[in-house]
MIVO-210917 format. One record per residue: x, y, z of N, C-alpha, C in turn. Coordinates in steps of 0.02 Angstrom, whole numbers, plus 50000, padded with zeros to 5 digits. Example, Ala and Ser with C-alpha at 12.3 -4.5 7.8 and 13.67 -1.06 7.14 Angstrom:
! MIVO-210917
506604971650390506154977550390506604983550390
506424988850354506844994750357506455000250394
//
This chain:
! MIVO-210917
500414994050000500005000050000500435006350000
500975004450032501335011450023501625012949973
501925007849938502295009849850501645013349831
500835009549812500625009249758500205016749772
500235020649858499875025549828500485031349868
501145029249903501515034949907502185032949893
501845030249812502955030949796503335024349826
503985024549803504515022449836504495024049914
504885020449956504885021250038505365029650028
506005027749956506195034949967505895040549951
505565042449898505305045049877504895048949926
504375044449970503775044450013504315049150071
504825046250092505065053850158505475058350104
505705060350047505845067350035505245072250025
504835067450015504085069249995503815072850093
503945069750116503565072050203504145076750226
504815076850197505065081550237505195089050226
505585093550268505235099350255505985102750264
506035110950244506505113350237506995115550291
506465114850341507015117150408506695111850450
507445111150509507095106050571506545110150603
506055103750633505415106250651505175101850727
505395104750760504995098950838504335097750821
503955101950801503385101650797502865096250757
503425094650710503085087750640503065080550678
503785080750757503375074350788502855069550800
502525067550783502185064250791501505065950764
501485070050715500915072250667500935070250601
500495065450589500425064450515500625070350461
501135070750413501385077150371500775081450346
500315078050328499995083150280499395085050328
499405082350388498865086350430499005092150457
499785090650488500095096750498500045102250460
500435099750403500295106350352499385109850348
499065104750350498555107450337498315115150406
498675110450448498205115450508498785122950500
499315120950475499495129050474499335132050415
499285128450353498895131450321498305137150328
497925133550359497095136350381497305140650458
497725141750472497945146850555498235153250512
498405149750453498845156350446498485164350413
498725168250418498555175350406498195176250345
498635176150298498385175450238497845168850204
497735164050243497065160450231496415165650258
496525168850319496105171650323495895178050291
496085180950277496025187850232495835186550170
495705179550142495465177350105494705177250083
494495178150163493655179550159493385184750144
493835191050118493895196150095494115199050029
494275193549992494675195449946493995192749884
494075196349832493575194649770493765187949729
493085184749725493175179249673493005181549622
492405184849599492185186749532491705194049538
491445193949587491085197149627491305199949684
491605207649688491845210849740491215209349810
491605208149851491355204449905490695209249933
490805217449910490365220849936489745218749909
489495215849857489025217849800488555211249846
488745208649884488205200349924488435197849943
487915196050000488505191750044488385183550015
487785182249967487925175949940488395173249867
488785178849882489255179049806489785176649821
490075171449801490815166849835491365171649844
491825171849885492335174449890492805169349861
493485172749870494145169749857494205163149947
494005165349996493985160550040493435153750011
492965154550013492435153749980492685145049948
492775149749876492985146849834493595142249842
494205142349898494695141149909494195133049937
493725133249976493475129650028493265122149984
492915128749935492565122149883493065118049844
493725119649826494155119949788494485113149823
494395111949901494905110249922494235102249941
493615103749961492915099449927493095094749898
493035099549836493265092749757493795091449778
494375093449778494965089849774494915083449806
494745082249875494755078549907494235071549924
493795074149882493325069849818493525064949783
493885068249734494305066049671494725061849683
495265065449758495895059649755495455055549790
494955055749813494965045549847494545044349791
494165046749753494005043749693494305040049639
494945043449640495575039149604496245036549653
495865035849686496405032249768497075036249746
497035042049755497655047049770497885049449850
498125050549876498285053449942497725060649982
497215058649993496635064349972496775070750040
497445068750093497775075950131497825077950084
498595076550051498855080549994498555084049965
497975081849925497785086649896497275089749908
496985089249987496735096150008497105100650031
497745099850047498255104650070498165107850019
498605105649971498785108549911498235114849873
497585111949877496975114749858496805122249897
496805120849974497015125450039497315130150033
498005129749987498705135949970498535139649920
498195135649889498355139649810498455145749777
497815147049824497615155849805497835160149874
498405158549908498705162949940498925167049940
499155170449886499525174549860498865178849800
498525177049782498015181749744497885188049780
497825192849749497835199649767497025202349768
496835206849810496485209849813496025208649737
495315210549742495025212849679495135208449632
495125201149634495355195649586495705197849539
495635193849482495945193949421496275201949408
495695205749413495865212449391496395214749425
496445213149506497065215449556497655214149535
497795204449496498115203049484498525206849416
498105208749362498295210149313498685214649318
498345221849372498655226249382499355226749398
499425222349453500215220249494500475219549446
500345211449392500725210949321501015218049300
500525222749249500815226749223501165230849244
501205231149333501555238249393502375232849374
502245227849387502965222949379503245220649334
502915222549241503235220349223504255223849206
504235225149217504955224349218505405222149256
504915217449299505355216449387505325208849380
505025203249320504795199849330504075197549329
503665203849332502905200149344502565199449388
501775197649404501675193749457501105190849433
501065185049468500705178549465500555174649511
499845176449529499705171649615499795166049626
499935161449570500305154049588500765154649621
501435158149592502035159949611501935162649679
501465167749680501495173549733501225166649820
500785163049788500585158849830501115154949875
501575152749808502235147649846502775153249889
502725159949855503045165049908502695165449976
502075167349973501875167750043501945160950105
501995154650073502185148750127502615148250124
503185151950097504105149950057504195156150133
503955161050121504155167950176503885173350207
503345172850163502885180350159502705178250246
502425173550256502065170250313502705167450378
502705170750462503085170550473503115169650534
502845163450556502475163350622502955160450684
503405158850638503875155350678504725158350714
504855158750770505555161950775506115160750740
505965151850725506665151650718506845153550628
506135152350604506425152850519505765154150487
505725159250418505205164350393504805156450362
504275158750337503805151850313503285147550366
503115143150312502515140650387503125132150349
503535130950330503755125550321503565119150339
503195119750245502815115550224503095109150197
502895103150212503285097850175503525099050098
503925094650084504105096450009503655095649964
503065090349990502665087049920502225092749898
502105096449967501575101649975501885108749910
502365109449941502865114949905502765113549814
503095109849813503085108549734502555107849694
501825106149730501205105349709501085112949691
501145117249742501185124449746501485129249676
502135124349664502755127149642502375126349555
501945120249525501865119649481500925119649464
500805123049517500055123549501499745128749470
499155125549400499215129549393498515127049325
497865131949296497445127249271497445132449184
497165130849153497055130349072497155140249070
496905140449106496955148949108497545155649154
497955151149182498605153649228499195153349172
499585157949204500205157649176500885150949213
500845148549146501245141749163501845145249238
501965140349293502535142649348503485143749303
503485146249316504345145049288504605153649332
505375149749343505865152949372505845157549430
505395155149471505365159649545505265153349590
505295148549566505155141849632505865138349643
505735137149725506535135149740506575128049689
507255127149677507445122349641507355115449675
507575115049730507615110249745506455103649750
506215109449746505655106549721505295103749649
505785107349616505335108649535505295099649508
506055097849562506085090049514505385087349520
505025086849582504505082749600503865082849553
503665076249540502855078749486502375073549528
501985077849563501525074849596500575074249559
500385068649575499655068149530499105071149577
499465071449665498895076449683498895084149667
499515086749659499435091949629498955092649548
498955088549510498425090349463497915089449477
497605084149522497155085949556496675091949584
497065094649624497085101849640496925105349587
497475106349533497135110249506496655107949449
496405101749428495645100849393495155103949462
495105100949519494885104349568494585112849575
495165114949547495095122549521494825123049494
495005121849430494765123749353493925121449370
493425113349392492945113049385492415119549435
492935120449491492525124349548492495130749525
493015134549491492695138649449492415140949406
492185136249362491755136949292491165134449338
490995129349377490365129149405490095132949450
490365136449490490045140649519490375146349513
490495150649455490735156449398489945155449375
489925152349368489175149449332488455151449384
488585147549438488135149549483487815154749510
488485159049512488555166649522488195171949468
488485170849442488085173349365487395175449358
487125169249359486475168449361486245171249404
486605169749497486395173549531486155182149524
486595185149506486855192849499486405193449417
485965188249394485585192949328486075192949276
486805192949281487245193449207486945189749132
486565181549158486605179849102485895176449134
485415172649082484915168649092484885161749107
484455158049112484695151949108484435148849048
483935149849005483915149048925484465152248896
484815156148935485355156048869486005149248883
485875146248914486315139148921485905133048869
485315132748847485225127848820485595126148778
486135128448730486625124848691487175122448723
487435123648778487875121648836487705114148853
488215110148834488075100348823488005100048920
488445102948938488735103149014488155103249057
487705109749047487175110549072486475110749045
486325110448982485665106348973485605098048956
486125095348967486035089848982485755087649050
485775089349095485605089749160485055094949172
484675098549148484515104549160483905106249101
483445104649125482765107049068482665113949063
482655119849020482455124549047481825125649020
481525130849069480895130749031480635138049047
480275137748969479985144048970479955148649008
479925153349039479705159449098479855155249161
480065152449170480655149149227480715153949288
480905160149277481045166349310481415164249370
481145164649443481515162349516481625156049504
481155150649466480975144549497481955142949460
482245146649453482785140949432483475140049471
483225144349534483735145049573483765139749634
483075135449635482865129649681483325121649622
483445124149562483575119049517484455118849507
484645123349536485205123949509485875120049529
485715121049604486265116749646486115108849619
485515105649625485655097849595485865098149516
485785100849467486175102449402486955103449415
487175108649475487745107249458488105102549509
487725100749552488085092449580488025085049523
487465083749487487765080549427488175081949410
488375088649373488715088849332489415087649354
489505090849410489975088249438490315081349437
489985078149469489925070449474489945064649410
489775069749346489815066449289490655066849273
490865073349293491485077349259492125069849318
492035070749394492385067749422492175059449404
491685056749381491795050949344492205051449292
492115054449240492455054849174493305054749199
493535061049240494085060549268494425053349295
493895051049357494065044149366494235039749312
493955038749254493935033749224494455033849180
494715040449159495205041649122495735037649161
495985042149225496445040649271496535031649255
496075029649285495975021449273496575016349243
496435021049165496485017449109497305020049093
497275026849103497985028849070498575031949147
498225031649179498625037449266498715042449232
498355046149183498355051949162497525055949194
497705060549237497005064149247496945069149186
496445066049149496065070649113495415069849071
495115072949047494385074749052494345069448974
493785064748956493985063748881493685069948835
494055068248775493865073948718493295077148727
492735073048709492215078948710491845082348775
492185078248836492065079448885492455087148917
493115088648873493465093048885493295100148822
492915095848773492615102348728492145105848746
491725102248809491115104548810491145109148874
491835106648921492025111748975492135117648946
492705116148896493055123748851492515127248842
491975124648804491405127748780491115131948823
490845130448906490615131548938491045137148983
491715137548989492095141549007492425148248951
492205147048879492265153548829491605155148853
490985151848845490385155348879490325161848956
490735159048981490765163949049491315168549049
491675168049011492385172848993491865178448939
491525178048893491225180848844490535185248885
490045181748925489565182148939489655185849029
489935185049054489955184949135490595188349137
491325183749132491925188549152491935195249105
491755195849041491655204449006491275207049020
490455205449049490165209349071490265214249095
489815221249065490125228449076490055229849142
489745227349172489495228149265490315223349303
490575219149287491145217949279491855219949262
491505224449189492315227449172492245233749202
491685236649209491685242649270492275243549319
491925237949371492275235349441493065235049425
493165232149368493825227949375494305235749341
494085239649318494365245949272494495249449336
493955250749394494425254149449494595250049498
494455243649483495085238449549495835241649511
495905239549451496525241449424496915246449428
496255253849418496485259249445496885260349509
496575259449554496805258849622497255255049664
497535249549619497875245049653498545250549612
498545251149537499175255149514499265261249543
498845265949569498895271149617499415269049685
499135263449714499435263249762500295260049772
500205256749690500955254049707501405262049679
501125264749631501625269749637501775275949688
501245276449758501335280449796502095276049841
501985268149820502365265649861503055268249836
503065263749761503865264849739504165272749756
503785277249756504005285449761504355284649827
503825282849883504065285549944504105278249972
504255274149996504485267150022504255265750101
504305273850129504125273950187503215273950217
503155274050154502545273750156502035264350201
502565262950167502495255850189502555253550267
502255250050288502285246150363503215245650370
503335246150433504045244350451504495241050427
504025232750444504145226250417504385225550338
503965229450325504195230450260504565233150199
504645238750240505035245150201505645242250212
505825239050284506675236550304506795231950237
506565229750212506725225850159506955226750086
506635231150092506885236250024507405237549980
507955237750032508645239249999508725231249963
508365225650010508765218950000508385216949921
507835219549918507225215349888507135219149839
507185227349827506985230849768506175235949805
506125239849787505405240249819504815238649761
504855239449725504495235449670504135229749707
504435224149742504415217449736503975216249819
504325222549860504005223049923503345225649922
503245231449877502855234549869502035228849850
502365224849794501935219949774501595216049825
502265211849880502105209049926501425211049980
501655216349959501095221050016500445222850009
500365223449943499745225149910499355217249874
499605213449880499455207749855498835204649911
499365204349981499145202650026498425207450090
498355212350037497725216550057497095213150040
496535212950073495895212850072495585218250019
495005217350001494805221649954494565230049999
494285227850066494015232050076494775239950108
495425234450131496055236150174496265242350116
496195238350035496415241349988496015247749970
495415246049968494935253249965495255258149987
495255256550072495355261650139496115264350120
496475260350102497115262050106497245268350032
496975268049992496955272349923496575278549950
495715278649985495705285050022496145287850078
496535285350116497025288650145497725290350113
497625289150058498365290650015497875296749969
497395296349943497315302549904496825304449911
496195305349985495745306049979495765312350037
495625317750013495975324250090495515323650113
494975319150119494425322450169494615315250228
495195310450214495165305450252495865308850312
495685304550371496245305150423496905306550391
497205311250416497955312450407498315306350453
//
């Protein structure tokens, strides 16, 4: 049992061990550990604040980035005992992911991108494996919540159809590892956000639910009917638990046959399909590109009040500066804001009617 679902005996401890000595991993199963500092730590929580698609202000039944992290980590852990994978692992893994996502989703992110590109970039995969690599620092003797390796590298290469592939900011000594709960994780992703990207939607009026009847994904499961109006919001959750359940069969069965997780052909055309649908219909939406035109605004406001003046920054942070660039601190800092921290923090940088 232990080759066939953790590896070699060697394999299985470079896999549990971790970058610095730790009293603490005594006698704790690896990936529970990790898990519980995972979920203690800072930046999991500020998560319940941060935008999934829907700035958190606009409802409180609109998923957040915590939210979503929760469900994310759901499936995952679904899936791997569905395909007898290690199903800690890859709720850890599922748990981290979006650690490092910035304020104001996607749009936050973009912004950082274009404030960085000349520094490198940024990319909340990456930014994610930074915040458990250092950002996060709970410990005296050494920066990080020091995470096993298997955990790290899952981190280091996660990443779904719509991310920018990981390369050249993850410690080396992880990149060798190719773990199958990490893809896990991220199909995990990829389904939890096209299905309830979906959910949301509908919720918030963006799109109808007759306009899905050509969608294989969801009128296969899903009658719509005529003047439907409320009644389709009592229908929706069992539509998308099939669908679900069809998608993590299909997954299973692949796995099965090849130890390749992946969706078959038309099973993966009809996701694509269903995910250009919400990129076209829902993520452009002008009530959307609104929001996301002054998330962007505001997040680039604030990194350049930073780069000007450095001191602007928390203690902790500014000391770093000379070592790190402020560019890179600056990022650190604003990444790890809440949507609402980020608001507040842009009216006290340019708003004179706020506290001096």
């Amino acid at each position: 049992m232990l080759r066939s679902r953790m590896g070699t005996p060697a394999t299985y401890v470079w896999e549990v061990s971790r970058a610095h000595a730790d009293d603490a991993a005594e006698g704790w199963p690896p990936f529970v550990l990790d898990r519980h500092r995972i979920v203690h730590s800072s930046a999991f929580r500020r998560l319940q604040y941060k935008t999934q698609v829907f700035v958190s202000l606009e409802g409180d039944h609109f998923r957040t980035r915590l939210t979503h992290t929760l469900e994310v980590a759901n499936i995952a852990r679904i899936l791997a005992v569905a395909v007898g994978m290690r199903e800690e692992l890859a709720e850890c893994v599922a748990l981290a992911h979006d650690l490092g996502h910035t304020p104001y989703g996607h749009a936050g992110e973009r912004a950082l991108d274009e404030c960085l590109r000349a520094h490198g970039g940024f990319e909340h995969n990456r930014q994610s494996l930074r915040v458990v690599e250092y950002l996060e620092h709970p410990y005296p003797a050494y920066r990080g919540l020091n995470l096993t390796n298997a955990v790290r590298a899952c981190l280091a290469k996660h990443e779904t159809r719509y991310d920018k592939p990981a390369s050249g900011h993850e410690p080396q000594e992880v990149l060798h590892l190719t773990s199958p709960e990490g893809a896990v994780a991220a199909w995990a992703d990829q389904l939890a956000y096209t299905l309830h990207d979906l959910q949301d939607g509908l919720a918030a009026d963006l799109i109808r639910p007759e306009e899905l009847a050509d969608q294989p994904l969801w009128s296969e499961f899903y009658e719509c009917e005529p003047g439907l109006g409320e009644r389709w919001r009592g229908r929706v959750r069992p539509a998308l638990d099939r669908m679900l359940q069809d998608l993590i069969t299909d997954l299973r069965g692949q796995y099965a046959s090849t130890h390749i997780l992946a969706l078959s052909g038309d099973r993966q055309r009809e996701l694509d399909r269903l995910s250009h649908f919400l990129r076209d219909r829902v993520y452009r939406h002008p009530r959307l590109v609104r929001s996301d035109t002054k998330a962007r605004r505001i997040i680039r406001a604030i990194f350049d009040a930073y780069v000007a003046e450095p001191r602007l920054l928390p203690e902790r942070f500014a000391k770093r500066v000379d070592e790190q660039g402020i560019a890179r601190v600056a990022a650190d800092y604003i990444a790890g804001m809440t949507d609402r921290f980020c608001a507040d923090e842009h009216a006290r940088l340019f708003d004179s009617r706020a506290d001096f």
